[in-house]
N, CA, C and O of each residue as an XYZ file, in Angstrom:
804
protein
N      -3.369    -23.223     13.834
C      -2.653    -22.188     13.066
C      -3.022    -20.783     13.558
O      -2.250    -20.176     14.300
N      -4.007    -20.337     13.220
C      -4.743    -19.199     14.031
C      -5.423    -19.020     15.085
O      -5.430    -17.964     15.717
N      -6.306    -20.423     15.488
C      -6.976    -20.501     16.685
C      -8.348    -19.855     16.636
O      -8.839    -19.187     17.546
N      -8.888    -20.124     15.505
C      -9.650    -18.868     15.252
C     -11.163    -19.860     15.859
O     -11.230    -21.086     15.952
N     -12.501    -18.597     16.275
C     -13.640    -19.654     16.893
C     -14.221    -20.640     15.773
O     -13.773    -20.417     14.648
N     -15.017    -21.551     15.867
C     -15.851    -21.937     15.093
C     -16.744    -21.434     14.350
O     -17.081    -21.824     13.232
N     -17.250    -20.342     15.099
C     -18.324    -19.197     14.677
C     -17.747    -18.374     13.100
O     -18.445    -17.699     12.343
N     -16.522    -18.648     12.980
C     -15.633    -18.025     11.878
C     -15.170    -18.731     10.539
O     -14.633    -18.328      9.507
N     -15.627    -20.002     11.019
C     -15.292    -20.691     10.033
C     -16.427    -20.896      8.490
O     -17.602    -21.188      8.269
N     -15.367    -20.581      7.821
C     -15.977    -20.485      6.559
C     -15.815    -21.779      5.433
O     -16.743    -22.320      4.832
N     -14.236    -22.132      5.323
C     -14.328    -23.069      4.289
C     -14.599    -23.609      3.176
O     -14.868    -24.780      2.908
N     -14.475    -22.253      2.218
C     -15.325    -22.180      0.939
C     -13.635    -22.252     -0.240
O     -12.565    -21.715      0.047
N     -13.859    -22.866     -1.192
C     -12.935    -22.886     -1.985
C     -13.271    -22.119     -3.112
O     -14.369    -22.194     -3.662
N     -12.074    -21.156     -3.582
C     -12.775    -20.261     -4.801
C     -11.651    -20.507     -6.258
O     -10.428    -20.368     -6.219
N     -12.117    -20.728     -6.947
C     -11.685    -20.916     -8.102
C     -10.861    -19.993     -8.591
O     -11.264    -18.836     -8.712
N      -9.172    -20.468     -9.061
C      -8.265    -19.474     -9.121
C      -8.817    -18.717    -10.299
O      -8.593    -17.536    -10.566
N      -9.404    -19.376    -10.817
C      -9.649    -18.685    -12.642
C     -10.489    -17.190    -12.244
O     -10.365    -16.111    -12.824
N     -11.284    -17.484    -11.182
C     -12.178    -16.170    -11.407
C     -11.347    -14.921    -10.977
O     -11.917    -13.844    -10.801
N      -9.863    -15.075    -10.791
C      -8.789    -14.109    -10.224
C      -8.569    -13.620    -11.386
O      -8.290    -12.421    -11.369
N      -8.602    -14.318    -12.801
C      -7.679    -13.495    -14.149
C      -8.841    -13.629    -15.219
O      -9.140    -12.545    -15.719
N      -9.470    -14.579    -15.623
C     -10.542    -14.634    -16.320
C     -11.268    -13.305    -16.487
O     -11.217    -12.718    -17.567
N     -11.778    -12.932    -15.701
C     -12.582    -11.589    -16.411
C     -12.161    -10.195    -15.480
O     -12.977     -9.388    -15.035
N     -10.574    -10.130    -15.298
C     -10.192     -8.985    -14.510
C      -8.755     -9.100    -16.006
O      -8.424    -10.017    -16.758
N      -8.348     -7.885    -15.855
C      -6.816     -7.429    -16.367
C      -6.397     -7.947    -15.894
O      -6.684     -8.062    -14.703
N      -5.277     -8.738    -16.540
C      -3.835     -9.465    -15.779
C      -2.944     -9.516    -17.103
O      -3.283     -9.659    -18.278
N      -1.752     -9.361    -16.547
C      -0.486     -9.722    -17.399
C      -0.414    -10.998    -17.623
O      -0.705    -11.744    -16.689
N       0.063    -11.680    -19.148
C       0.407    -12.853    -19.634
C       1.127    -13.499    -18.342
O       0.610    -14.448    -17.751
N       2.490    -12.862    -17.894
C       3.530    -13.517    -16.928
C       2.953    -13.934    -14.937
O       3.316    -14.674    -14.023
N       1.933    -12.926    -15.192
C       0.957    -13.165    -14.001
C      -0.409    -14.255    -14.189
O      -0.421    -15.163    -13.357
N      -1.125    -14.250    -14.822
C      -2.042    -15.060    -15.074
C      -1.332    -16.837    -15.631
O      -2.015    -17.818    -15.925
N       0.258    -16.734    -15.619
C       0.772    -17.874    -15.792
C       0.869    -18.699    -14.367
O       0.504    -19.843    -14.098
N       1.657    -17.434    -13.349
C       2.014    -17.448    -11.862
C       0.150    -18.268    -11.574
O       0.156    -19.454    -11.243
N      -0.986    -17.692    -11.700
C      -1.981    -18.626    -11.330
C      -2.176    -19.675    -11.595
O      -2.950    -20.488    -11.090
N      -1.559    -19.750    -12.334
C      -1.819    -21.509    -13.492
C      -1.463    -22.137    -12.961
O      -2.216    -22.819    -12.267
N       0.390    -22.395    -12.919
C       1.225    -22.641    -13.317
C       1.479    -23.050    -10.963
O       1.715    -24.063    -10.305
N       1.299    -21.966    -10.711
C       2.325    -21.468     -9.120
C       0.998    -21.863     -7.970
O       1.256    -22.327     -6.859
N      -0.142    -21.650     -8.345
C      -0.984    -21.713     -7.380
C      -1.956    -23.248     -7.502
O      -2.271    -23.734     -8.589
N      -2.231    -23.691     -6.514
C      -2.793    -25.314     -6.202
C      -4.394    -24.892     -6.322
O      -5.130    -25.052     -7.295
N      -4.683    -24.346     -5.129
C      -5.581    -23.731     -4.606
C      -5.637    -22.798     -3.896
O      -4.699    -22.392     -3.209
N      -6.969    -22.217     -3.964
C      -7.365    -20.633     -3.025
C      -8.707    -21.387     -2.356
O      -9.635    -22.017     -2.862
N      -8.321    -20.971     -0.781
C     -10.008    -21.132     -0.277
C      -9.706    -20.375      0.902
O      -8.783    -20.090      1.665
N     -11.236    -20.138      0.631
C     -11.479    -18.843      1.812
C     -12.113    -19.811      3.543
O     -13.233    -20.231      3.831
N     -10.985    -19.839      4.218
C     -10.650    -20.301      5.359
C     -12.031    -19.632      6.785
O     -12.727    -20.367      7.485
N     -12.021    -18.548      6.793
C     -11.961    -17.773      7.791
C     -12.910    -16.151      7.580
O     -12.698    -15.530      6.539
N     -13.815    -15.627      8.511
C     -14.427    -14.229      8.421
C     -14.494    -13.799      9.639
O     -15.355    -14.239     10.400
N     -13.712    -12.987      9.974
C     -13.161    -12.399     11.318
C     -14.695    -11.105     11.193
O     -14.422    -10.240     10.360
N     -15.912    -10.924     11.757
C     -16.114    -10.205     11.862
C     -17.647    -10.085     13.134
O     -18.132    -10.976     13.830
N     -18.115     -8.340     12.981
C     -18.974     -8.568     14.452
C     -20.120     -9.177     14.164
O     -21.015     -8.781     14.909
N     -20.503    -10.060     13.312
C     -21.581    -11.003     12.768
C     -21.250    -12.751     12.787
O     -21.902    -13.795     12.771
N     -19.676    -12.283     12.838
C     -19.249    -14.300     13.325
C     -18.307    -14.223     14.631
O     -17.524    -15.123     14.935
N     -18.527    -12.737     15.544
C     -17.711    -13.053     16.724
C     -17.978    -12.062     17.500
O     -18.099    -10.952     16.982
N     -18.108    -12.187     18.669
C     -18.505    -11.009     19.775
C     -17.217     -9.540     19.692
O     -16.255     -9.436     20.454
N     -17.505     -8.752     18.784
C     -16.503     -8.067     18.065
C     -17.165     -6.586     17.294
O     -17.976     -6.655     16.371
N     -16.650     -5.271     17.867
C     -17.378     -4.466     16.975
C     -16.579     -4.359     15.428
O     -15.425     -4.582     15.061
N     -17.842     -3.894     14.733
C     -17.313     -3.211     13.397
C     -16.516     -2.167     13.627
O     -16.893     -1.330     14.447
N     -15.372     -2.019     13.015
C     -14.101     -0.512     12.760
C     -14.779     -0.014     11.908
O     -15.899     -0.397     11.569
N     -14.052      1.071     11.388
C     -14.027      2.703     10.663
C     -14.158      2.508      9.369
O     -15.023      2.800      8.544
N     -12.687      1.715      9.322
C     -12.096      1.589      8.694
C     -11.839      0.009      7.818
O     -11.553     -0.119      6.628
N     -12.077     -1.218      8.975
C     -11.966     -2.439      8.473
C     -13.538     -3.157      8.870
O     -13.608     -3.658      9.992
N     -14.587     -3.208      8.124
C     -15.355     -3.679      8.137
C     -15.481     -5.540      7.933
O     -16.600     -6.047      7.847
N     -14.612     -6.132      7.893
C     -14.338     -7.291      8.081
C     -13.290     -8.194      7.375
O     -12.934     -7.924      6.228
N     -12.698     -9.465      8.174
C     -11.312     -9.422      7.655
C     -11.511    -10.633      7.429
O     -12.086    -11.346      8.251
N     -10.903    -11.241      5.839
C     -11.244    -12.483      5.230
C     -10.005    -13.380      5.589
O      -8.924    -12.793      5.526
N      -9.980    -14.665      5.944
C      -8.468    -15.499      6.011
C      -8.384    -15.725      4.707
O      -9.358    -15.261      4.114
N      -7.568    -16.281      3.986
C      -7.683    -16.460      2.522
C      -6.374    -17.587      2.685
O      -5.542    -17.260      3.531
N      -6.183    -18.568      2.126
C      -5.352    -19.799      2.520
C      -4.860    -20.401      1.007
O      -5.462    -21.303      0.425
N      -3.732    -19.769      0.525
C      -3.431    -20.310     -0.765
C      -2.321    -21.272     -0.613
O      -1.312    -21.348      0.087
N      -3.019    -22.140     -1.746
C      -1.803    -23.465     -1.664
C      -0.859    -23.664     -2.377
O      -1.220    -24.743     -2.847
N       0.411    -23.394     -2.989
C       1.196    -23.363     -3.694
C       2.162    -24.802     -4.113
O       2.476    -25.826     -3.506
N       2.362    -24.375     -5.171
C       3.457    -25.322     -5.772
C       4.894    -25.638     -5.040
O       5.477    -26.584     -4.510
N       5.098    -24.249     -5.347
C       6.873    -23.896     -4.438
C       6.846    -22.581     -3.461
O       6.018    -21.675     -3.356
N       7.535    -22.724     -3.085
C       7.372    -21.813     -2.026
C       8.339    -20.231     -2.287
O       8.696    -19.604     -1.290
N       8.737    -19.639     -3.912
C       8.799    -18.375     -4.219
C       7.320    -17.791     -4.568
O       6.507    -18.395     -5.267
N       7.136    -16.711     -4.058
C       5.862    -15.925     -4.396
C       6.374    -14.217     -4.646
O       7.232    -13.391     -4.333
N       5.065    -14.439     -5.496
C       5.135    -12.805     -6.207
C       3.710    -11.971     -6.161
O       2.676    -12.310     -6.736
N       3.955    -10.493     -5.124
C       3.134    -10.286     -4.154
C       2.133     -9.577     -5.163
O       1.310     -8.808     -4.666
N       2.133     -9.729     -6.242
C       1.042     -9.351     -6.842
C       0.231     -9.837     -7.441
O      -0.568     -9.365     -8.250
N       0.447    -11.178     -6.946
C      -0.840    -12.662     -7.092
C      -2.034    -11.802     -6.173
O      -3.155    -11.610     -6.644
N      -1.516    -11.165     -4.378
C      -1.843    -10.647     -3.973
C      -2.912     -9.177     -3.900
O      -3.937     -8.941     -3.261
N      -2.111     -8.384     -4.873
C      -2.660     -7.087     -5.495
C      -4.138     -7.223     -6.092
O      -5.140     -6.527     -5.930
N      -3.810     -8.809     -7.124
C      -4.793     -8.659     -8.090
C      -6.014     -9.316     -7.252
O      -7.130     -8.894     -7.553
N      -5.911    -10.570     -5.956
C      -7.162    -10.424     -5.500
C      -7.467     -9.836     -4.555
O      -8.443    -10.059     -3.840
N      -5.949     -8.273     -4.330
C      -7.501     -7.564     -3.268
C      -8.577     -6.833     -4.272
O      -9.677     -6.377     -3.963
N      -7.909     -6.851     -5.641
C      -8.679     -5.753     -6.529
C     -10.044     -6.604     -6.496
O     -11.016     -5.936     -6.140
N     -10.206     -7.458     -6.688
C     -11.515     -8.506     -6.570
C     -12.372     -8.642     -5.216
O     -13.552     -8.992     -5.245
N     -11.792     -8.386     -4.213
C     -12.183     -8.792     -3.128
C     -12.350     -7.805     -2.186
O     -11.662     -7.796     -1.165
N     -13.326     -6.833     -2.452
C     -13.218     -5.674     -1.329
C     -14.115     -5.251      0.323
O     -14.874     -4.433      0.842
N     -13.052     -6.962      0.669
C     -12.645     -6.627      2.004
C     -11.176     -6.817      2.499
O     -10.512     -7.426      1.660
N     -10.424     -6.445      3.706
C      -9.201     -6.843      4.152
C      -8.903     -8.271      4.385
O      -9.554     -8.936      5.191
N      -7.666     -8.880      3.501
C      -7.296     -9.984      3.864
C      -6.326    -10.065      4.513
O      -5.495     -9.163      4.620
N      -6.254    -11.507      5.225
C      -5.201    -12.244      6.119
C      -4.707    -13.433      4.977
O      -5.412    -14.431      4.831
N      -3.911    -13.322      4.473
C      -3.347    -14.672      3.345
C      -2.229    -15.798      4.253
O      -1.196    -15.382      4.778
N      -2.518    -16.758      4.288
C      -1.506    -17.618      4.776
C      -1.255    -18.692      3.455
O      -1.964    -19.601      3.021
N      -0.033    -18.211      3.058
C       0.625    -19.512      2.156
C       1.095    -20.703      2.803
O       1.915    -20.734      3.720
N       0.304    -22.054      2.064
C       1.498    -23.225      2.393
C       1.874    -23.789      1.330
O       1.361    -23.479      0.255
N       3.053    -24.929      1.447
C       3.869    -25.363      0.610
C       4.450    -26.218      1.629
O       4.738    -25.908      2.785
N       4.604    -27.492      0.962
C       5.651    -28.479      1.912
C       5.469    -28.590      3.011
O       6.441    -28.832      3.726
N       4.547    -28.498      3.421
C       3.937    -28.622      4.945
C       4.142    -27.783      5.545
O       3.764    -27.988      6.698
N       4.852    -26.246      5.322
C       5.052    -24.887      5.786
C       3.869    -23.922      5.782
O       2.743    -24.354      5.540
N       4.073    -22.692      6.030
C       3.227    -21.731      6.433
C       3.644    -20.305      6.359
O       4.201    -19.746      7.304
N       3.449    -19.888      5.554
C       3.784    -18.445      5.438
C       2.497    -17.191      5.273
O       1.671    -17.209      4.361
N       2.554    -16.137      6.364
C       1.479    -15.393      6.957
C       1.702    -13.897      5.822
O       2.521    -13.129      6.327
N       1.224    -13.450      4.643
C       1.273    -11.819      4.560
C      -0.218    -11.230      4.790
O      -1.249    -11.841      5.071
N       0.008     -9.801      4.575
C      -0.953     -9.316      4.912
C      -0.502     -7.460      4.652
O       0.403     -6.777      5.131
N      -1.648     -7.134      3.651
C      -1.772     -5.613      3.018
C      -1.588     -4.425      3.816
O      -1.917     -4.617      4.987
N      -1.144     -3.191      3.555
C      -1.763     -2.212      4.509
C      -2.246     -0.886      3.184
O      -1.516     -0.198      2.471
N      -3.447     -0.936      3.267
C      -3.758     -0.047      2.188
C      -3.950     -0.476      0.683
O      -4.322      0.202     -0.275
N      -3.455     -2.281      0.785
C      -3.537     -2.587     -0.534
C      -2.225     -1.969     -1.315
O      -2.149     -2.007     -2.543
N      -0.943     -1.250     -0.272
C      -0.137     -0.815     -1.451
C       1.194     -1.576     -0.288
O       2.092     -2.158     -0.897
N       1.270     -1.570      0.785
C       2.645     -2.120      1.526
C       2.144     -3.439      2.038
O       1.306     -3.508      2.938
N       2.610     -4.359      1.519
C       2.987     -5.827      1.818
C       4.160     -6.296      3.073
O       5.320     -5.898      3.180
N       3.367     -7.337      4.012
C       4.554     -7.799      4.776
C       3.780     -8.991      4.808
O       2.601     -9.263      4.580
N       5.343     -9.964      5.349
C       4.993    -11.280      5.314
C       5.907    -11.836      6.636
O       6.644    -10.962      7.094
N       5.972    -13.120      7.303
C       6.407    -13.873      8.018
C       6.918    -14.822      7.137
O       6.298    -15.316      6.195
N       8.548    -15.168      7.603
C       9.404    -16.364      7.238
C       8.320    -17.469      7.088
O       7.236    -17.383      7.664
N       8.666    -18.512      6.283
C       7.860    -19.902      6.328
C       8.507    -20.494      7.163
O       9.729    -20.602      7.265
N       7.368    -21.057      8.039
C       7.446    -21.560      9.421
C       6.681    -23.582      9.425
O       5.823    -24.026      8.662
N       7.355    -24.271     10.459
C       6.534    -25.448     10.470
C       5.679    -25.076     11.327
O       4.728    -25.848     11.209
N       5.375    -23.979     12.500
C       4.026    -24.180     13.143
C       3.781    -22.160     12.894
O       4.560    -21.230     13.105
N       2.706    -22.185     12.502
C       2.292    -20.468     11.834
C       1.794    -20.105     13.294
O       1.112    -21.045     13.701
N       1.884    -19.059     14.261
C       0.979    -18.952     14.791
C       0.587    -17.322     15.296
O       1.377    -16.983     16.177
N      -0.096    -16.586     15.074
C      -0.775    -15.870     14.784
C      -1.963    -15.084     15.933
O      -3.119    -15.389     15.640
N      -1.864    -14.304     16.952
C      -2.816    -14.044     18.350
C      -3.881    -12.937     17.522
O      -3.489    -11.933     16.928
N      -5.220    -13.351     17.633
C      -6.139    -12.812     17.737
C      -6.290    -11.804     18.569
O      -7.054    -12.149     19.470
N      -5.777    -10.293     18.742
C      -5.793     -9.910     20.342
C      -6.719     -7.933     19.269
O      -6.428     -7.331     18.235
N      -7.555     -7.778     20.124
C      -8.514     -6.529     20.342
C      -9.949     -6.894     20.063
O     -10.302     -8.031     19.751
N     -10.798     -5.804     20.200
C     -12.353     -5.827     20.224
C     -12.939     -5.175     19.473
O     -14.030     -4.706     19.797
N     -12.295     -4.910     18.030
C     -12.641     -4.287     16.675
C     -11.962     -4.664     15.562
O     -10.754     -4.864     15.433
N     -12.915     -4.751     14.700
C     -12.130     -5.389     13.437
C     -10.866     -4.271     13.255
O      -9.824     -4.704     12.762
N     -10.906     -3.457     13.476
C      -9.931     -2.279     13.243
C      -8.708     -2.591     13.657
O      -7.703     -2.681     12.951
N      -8.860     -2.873     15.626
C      -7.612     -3.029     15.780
C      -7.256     -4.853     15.953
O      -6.218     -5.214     16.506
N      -7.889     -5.484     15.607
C      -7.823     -6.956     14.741
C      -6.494     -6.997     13.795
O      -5.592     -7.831     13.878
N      -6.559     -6.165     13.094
C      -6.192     -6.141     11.822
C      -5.094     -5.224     12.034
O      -3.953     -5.649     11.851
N      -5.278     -4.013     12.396
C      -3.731     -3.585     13.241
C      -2.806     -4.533     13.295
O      -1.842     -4.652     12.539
N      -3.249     -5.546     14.638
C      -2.427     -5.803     15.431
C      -1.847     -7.647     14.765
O      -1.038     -8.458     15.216
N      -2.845     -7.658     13.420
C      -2.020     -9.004     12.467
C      -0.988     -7.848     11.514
O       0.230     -8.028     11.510
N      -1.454     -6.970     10.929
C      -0.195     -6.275     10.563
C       1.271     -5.931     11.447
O       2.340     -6.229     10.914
N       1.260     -5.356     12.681
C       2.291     -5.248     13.814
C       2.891     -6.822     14.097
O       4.090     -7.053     14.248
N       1.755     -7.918     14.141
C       2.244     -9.013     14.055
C       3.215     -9.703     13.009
O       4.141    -10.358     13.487
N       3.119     -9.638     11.867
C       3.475     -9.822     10.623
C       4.679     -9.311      9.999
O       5.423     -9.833      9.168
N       4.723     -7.962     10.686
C       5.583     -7.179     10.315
C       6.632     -7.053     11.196
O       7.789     -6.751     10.903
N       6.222     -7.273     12.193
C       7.549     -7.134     13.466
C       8.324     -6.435     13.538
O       7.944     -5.373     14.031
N       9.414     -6.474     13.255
C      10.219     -5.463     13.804
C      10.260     -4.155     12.760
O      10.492     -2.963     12.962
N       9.884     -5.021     11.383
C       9.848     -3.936     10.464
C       8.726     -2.712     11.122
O       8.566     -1.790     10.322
N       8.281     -2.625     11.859
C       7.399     -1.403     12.007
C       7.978     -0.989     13.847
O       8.485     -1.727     14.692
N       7.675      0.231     13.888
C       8.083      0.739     14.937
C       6.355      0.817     15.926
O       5.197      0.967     15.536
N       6.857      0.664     17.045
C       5.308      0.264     18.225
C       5.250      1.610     18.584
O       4.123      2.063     18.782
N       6.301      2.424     18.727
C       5.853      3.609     19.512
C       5.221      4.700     18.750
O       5.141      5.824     19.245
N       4.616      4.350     17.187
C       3.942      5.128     16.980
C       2.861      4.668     16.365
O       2.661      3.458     16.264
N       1.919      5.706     15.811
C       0.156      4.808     15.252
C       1.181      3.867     13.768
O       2.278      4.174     13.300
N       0.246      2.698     13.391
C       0.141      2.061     11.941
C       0.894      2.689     11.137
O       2.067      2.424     10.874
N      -0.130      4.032     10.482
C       0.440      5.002      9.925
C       1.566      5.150      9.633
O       2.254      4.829      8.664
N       1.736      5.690     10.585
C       2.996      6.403     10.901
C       4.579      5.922     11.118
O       5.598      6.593     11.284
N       4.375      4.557     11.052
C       5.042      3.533     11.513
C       5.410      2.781      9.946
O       6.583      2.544      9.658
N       4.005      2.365      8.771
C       4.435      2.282      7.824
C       4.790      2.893      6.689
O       5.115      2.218      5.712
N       4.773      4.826      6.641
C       5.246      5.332      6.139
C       6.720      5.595      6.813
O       7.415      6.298      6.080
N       7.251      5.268      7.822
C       8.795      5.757      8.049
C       9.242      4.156      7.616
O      10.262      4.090      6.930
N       8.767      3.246      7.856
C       8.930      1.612      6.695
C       9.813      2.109      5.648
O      11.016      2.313      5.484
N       8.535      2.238      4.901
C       8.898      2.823      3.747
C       9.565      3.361      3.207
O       9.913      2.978      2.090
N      10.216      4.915      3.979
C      11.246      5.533      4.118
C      12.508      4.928      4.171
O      13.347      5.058      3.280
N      12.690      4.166      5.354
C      13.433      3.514      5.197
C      14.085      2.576      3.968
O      15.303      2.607      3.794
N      13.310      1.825      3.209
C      13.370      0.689      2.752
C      14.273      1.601      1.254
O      15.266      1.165      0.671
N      13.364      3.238      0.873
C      13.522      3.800      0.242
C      15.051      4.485     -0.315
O      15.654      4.662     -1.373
N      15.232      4.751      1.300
C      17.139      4.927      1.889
C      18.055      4.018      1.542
O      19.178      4.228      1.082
N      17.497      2.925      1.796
C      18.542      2.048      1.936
C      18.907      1.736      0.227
O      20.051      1.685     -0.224
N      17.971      1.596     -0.363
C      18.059      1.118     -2.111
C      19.233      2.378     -2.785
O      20.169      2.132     -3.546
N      18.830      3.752     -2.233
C      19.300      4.963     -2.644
C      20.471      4.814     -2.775
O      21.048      4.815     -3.863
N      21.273      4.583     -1.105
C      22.497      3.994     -0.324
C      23.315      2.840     -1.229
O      24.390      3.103     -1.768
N      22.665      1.527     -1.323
C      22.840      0.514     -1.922
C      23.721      1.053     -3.512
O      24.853      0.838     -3.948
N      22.530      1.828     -4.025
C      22.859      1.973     -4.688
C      24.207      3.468     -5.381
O      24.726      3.668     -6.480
N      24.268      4.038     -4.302
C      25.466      5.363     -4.163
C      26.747      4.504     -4.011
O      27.862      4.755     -4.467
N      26.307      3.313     -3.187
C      27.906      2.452     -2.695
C      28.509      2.010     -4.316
O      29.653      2.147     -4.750
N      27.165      1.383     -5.070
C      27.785      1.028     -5.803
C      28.631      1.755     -7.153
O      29.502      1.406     -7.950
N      28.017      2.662     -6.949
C      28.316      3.994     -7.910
C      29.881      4.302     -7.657
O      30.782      4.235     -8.492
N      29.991      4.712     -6.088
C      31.308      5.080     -5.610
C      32.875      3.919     -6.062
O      34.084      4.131     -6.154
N      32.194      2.985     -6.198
C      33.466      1.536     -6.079
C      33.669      1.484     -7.953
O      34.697      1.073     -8.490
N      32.462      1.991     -8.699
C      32.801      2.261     -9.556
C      33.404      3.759    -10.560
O      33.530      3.801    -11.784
N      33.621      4.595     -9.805
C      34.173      5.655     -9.992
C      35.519      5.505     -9.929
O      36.100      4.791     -9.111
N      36.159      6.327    -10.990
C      37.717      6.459    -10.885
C      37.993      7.922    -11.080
O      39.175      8.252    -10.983
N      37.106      8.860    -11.340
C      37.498     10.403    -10.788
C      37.519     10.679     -9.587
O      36.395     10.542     -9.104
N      38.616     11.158     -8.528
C      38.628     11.625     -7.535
C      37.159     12.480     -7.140
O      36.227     12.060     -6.456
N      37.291     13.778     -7.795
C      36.490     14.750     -7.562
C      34.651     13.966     -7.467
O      33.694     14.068     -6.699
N      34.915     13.335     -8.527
C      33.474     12.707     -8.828
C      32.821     11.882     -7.271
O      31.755     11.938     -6.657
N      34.468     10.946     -7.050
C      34.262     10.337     -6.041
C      33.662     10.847     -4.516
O      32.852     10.302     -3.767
N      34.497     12.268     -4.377
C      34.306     12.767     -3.445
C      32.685     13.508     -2.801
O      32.123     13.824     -1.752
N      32.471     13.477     -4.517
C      30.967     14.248     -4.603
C      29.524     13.261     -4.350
O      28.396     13.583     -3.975
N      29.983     12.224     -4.650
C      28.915     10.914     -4.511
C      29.617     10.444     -2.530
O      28.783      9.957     -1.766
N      30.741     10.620     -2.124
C      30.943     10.417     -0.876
C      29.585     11.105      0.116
O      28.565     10.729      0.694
N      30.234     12.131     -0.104
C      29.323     13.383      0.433
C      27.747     13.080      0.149
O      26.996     13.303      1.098
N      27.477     12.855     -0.415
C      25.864     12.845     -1.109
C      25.524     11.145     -0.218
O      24.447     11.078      0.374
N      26.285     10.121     -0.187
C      26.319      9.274      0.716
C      26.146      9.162      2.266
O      25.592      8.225      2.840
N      26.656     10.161      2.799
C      27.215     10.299      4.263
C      25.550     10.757      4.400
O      24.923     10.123      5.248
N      24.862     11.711      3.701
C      23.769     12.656      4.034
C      22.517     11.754      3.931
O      21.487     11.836      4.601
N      22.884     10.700      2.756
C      21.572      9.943      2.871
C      21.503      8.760      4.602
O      20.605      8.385      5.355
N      22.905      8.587      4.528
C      22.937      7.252      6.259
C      22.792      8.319      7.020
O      22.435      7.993      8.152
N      22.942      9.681      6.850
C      22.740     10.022      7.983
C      21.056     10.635      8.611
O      20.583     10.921      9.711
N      20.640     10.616      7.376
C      19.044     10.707      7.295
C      18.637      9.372      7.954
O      18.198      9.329      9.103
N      18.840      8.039      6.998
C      18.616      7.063      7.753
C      18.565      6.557      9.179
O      17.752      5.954      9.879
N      19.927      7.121      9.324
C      20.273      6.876     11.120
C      19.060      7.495     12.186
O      18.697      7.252     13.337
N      18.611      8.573     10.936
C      17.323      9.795     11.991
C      16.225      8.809     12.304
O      15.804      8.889     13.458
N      15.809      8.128     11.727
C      14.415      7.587     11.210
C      14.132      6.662     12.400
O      13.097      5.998     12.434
């Protein structure tokens, strides 16, 4: 799946309960654990103490985390609530049905994930946990992020984007429901300026 060394292997199973039990959680979320999740076990520790690898700045070491699910809809704030528990960077790979599905945080606030796949596979490629972890986010995210610029910079114009398009989505629908001309013309206009922002990005 990952290819990851031996030196990394961890294999520890952690009990979903200690995710909602004595942290805040919503009734409709602490059900999603019950109810949606099989198991959690911690797979994997990507770091310069289990691999010829320096410590980053920024990512002092990166946990695999391997949850097993019921069905294969997920709600990414099963996610949220154990990075709040867990403060280091995770790599989460969901399975279900003999599938494989890869997300992974940036900041703990932008989520990306990979289609569920029958074979997951995933390149280990730099010589810091830093850019480790980069380069499973760029992985993960694919096309959603742009290469020619830093992380950063790449997942705040994401964002932007994603932001446009809902705006858009939602001006179209405004317009098809309008029956004042004038009105119409005014949400046109206010339309054209947001795709054409978009188109910039």
């Amino acid at each position: 799946m990952l290819n990851l060394p031996e030196s990394t292997q961890f294999d520890k199973r952690l009990p979903k309960q200690s995710f909602y039990e004595h942290m805040e959680i919503t009734p409709s979320l602490k059900r999603i654990f019950i109810d949606e999740i099989k198991n959690i076990y911690w797979r994997n520790k990507i770091a310069a103490s289990t691999m010829n690898i320096t410590q980053g700045d920024l990512v002092t070491e990166i946990e695999i985390f391997e949850i097993q699910l019921s069905k294969p809809l997920f709600n990414e704030e099963v996610l949220r609530q154990i990075d709040k528990a867990i403060p280091y960077h995770i790599l989460y790979i969901l399975t279900c049905n003999n599938k494989q599905q890869a997300w992974i945080g940036y900041q703990n606030k932008h989520y990306y994930h990979t289609e569920w796949m029958d074979h997951l596979s995933l390149e280990l490629t730099g010589i810091t946990t830093d850019a480790i972890y980069e380069n499973y986010v760029r992985q993960i995210a694919s096309s959603t992020l742009d290469k020619k610029t830093t992380l950063q910079e790449s997942v705040e114009i994401s964002e932007k984007k994603k932001k446009l398009q809902k705006q858009i989505k939602s001006l179209q629908s405004k317009v098809r429901k309008e029956t004042q001309f004038n009105r119409q013309v005014e949400l046109n206009s206010q339309l054209k300026k947001l795709m054409k922002e978009l188109e910039q990005l």
